[in-house]
N, C-alpha and C positions, 0 to 999 in steps of 0.2 A: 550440339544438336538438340538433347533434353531441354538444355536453359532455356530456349524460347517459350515451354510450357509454363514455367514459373513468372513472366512477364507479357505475356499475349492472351487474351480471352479466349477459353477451350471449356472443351464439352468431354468426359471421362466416360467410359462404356458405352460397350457398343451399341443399345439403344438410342442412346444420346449421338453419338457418332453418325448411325443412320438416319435418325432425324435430320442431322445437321448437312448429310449429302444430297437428302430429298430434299430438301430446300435452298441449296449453292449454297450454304452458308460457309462451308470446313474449304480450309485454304489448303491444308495438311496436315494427311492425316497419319498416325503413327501406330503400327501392327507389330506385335510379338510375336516372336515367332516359339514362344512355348506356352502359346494361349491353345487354345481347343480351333484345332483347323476348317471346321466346318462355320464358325465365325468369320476364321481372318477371311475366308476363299470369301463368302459373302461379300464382304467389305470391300476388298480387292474389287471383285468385279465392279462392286459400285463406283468405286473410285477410278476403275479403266475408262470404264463408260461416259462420268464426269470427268475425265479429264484434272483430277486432283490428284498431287504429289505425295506419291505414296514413304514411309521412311520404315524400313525392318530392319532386322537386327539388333532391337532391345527386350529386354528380358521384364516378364510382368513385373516382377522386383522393381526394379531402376524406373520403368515407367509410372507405379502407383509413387513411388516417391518423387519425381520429378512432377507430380501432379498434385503434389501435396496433400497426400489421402496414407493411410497406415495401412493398407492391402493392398496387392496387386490387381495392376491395368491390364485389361488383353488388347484394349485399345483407348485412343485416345485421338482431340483433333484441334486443330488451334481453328479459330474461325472468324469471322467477320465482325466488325462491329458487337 
């Protein structure tokens, strides 16, 4: 599920994340769920409302390294072109 971050073009933090759902870009996007909850809930709803596949269940850890960055992700998004 992580490997598709390491060969699809994605967007890391959640700024970048909600950039990318304000403009349909994030195909899917990917929430920790031991990031700070008043982010993921944000996110979530954005992605209910777009209609984008949401994935939880990874830990900041595993996602900044599936991201290829040396800190933890709260979130992350693979996206368009």
């Amino acid at each position: 599920m992580l490997t598709q971050l390491s060969t699809q073009p994605k967007v890391v933090g959640a700024k970048q994340v909600k950039r990318a759902l304000e403009a349909g870009k994030a195909v899917k996007v990917f929430l920790c769920d031991d990031a700070d909850p008043r982010i993921i809930q944000e996110l979530a709803a954005q992605c209910e409302a777009k209609g984008v596949e949401q994935v939880r269940g990874v830990s900041m850890k595993a996602l900044g390294k599936a991201c290829g960055i040396s800190v933890g992700a709260a979130v992350a998004a693979i996206i368009t072109g």
